[in-house]
C-alpha positions as CSV (number, residue, x, y, z in Angstrom):
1,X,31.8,47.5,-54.3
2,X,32.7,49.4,-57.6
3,X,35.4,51.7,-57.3
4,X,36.7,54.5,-59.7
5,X,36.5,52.6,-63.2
6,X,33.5,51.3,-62.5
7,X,31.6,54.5,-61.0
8,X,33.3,57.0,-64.3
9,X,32.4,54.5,-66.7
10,X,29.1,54.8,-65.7
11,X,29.0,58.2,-65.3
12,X,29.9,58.2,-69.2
13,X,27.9,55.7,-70.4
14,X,25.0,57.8,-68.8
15,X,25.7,61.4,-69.4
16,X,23.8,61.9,-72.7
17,X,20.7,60.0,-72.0
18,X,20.0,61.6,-68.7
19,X,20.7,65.2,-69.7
20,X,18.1,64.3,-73.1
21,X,14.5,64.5,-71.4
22,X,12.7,65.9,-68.2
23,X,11.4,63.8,-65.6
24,X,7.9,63.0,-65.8
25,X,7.6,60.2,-62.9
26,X,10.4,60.5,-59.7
27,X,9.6,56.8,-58.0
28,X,9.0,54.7,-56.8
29,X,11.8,54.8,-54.0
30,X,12.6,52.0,-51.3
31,X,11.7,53.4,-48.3
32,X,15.5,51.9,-47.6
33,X,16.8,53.7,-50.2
34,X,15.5,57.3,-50.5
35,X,17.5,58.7,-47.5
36,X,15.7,62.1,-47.7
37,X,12.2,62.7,-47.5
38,X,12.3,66.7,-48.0
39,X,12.1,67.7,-50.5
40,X,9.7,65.1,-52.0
41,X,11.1,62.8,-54.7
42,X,8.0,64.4,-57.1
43,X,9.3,68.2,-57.3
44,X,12.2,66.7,-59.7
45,X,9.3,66.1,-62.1
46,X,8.9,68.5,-65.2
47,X,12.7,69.2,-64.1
48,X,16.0,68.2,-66.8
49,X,19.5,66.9,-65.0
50,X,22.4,68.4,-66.8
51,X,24.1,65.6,-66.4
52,X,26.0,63.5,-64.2
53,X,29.1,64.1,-62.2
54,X,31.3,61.4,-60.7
55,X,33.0,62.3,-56.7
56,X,34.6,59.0,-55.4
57,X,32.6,56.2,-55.6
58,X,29.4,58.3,-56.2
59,X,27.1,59.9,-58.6
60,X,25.8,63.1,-59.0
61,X,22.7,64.2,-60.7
62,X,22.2,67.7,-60.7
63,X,19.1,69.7,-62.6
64,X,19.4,72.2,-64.9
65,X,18.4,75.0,-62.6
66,X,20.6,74.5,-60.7
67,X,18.4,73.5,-57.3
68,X,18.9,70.3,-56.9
69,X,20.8,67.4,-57.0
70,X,20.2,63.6,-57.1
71,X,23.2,61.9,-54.7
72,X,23.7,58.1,-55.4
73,X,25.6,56.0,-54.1
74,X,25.8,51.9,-55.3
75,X,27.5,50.5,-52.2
76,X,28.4,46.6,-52.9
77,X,25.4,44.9,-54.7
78,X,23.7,48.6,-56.2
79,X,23.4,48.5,-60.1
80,X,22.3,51.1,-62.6
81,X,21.0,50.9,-65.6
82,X,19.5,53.6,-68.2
83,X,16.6,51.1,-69.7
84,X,15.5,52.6,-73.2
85,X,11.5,52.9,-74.1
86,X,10.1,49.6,-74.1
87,X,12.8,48.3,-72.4
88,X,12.0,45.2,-69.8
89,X,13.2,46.4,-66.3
90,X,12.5,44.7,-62.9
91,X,8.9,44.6,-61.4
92,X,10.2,46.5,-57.8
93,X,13.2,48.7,-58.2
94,X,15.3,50.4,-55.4
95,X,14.8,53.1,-56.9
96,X,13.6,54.7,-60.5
97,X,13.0,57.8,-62.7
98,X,11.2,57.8,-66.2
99,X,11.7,60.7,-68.6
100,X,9.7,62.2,-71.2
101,X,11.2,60.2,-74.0
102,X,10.1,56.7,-72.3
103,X,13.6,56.2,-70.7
104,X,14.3,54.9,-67.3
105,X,17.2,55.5,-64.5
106,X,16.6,52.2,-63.0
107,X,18.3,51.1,-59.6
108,X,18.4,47.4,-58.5
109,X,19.8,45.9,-55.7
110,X,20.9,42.2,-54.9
111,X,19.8,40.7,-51.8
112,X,17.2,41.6,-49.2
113,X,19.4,43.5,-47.3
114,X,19.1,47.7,-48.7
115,X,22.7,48.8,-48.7
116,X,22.8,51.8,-51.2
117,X,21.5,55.0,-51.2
118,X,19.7,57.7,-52.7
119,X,19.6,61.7,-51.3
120,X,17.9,64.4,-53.0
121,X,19.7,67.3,-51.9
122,X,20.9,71.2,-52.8
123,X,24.0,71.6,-54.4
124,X,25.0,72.9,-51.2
125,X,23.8,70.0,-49.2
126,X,25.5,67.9,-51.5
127,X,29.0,69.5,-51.1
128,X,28.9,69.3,-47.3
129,X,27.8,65.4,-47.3
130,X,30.9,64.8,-49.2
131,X,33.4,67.2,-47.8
132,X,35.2,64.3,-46.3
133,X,36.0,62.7,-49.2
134,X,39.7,63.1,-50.0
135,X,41.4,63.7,-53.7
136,X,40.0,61.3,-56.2
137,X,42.6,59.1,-56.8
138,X,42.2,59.3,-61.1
139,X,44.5,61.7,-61.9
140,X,46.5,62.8,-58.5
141,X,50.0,63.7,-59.5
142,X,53.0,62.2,-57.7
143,X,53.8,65.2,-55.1
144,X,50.0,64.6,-53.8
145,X,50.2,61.3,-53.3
146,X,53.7,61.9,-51.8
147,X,52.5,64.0,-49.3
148,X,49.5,61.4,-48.2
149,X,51.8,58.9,-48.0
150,X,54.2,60.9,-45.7
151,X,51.6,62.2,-43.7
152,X,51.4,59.5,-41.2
153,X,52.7,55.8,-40.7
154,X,49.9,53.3,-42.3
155,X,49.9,50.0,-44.2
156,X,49.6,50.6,-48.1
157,X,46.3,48.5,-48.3
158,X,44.3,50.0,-46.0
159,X,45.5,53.9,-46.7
160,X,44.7,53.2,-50.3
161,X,41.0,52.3,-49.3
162,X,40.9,54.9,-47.0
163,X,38.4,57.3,-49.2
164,X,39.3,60.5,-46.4
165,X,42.9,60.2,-47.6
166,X,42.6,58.9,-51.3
167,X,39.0,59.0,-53.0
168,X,37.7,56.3,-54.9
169,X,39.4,53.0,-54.5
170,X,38.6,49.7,-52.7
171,X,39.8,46.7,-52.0
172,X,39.9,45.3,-55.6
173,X,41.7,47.8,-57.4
174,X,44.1,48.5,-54.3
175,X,45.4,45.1,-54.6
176,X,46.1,45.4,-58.5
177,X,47.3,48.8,-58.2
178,X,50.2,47.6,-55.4
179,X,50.8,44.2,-57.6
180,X,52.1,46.4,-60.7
181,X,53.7,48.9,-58.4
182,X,55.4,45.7,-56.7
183,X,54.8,46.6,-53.4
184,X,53.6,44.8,-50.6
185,X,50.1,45.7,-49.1
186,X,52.0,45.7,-45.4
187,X,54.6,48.3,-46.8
188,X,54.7,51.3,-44.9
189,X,53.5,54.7,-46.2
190,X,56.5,57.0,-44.3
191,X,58.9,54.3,-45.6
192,X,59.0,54.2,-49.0
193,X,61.8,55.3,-51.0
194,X,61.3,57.8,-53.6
195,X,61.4,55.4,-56.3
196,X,58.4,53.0,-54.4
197,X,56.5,56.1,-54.4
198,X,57.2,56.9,-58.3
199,X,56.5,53.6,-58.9
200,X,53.2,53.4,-56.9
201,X,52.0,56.3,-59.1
202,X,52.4,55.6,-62.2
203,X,50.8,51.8,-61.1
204,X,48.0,53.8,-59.6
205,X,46.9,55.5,-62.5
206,X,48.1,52.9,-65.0
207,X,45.4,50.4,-63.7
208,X,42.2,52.9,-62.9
209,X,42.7,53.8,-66.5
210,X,43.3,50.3,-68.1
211,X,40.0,49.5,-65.8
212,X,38.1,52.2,-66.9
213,X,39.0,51.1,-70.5
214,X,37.7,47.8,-69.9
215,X,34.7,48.4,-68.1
216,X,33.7,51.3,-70.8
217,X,34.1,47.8,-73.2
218,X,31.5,46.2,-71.0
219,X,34.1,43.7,-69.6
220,X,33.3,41.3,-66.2
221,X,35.3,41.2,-62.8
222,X,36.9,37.9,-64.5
223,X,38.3,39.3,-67.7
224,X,38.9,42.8,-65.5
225,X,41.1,41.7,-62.7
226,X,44.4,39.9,-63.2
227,X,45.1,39.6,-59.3
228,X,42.0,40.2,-57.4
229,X,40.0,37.1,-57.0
230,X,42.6,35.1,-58.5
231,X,43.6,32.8,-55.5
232,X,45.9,30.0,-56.3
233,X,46.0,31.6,-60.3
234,X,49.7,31.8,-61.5
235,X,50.4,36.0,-61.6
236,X,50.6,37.1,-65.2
237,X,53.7,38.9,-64.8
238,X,55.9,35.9,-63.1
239,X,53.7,32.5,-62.8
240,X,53.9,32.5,-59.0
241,X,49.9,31.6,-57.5
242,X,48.5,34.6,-56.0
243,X,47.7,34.4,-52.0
244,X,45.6,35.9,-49.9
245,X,44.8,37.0,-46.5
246,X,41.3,37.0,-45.2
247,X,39.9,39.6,-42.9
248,X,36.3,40.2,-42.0
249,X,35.7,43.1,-44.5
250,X,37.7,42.8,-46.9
251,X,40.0,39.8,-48.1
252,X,44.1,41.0,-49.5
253,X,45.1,39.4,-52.4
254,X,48.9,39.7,-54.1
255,X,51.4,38.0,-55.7
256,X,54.7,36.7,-53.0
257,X,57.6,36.7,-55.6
258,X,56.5,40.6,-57.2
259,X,55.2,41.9,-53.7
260,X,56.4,40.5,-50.7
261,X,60.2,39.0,-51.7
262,X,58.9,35.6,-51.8
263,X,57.4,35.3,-48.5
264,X,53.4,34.3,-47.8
265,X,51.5,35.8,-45.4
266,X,49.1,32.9,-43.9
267,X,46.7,35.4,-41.8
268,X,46.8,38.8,-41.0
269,X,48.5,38.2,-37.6
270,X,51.5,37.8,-39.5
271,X,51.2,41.2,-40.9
272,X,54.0,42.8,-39.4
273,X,56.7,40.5,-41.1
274,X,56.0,41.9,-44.4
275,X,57.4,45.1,-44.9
């Protein structure tokens, strides 16, 4: 699922051409994929976005006026493309809009199975769909993400993913955020020393910004990642091959000699021995 890099360096990458034309064709929508049915998709036509706006893992399109907004969110196989005039694009998309100047906002998904979503929605609307969401996790300062971590007892892994307490990251870029922090994904928030939480900071923002960097260069999940995915890969900081443990969302990958003091965790009911 794209996370924080992936999501802003979209958001970039589409700002200006969005903003440049009105829409002069909203659709066609999978009926999977339009979530909302009222207002109809066809009252953004004639209407400009102002841009796009980035919370968590989604995107925001709202119009000029001020009325309404476009909600969007890719879930795991959802990609989105800004296809220039005369540009090829796919015979049945999720999900489109074509603008004056010949331009597309073209969503695809892989699979049969219709995972991400589209809302048209007021501002207001908008704000109260998303007013779970925690802090976005680009940016937070070290007292914030001191006082999440100290707020109750969790596992690093799965707090990090949890987007009510920290907005915007997954599974990916939680296990290379902990690798440089050299933590253990089983640590536990409430017992980290000041220095672990220092250091889980700085890692935090380190890597959403070295991602975003890459991604805004166009690079793939293989040149991107230097832990994630790399099972059996020796780690780039000490040559040790990276583990992982398997669950049935989500799969934990790290590095024993950085992260865990040498010790490898075979399955996730051996959890509790790393600390």
């Amino acid at each position: 699922m794209p996370e924080i890099p992936e999501i802003e360096a979209l958001k970039r990458v589409l700002d200006d051409p969005v903003r440049a034309f009105p829409i002069v064709r909203a659709g066609p929508a999978h009926v999977a994929t339009l979530k909302t049915f009222d207002p109809p998709l066809r009252v953004l036509e004639g209407r400009r976005f102002s841009g796009v706006e980035r919370r968590a893992k989604r995107l925001l399109f709202p119009t000029g006026d001020g009325e309404l907004v476009v909600l969007l969110h890719l879930m795991t196989n959802g990609r989105l493309r800004y296809l220039l005039a005369g540009e090829q694009g796919p015979k049945a998309p999720a999900f489109q809009l074509e603008f004056a100047g010949g331009g597309k906002l073209v969503l695809t998904e892989r699979g049969s199975r219709k995972q991400a979503g589209v809302w048209l929605l007021t501002p207001e609307e908008a704000e109260a769909q998303l007013a779970h969401i925690g802090p976005d996790a680009l940016g937070m300062s070290t007292d914030v993400l001191a006082a999440i971590l100290r707020e109750e007892s969790r596992r690093l892994h799965p707090l990090l993913r949890d987007q009510r307490a920290i907005a915007g990251i997954g599974r990916a870029w939680s296990n290379e955020i902990l690798h440089h922090a050299r933590l253990s994904p089983f640590a536990v928030s409430t017992e980290l020393e000041d220095e672990e939480v220092d250091r889980l900071s700085v890692a935090m923002q380190d890597e959403l910004e070295r991602g975003l960097e890459l991604r805004l260069r166009g690079w793939s999940d293989k040149r991107t990642y230097r832990v994630h995915g790399k099972l059996r890969e020796p780690c780039y900081v000490c040559g040790t091959s990276i583990e992982r443990i398997e669950y049935e969302s989500h799969t934990v990958y790290y590095c024993p000699a950085c992260q865990t003091g040498g010790r490898v965790l075979k399955d996730r009911r051996l959890s509790r021995l790393l600390r």
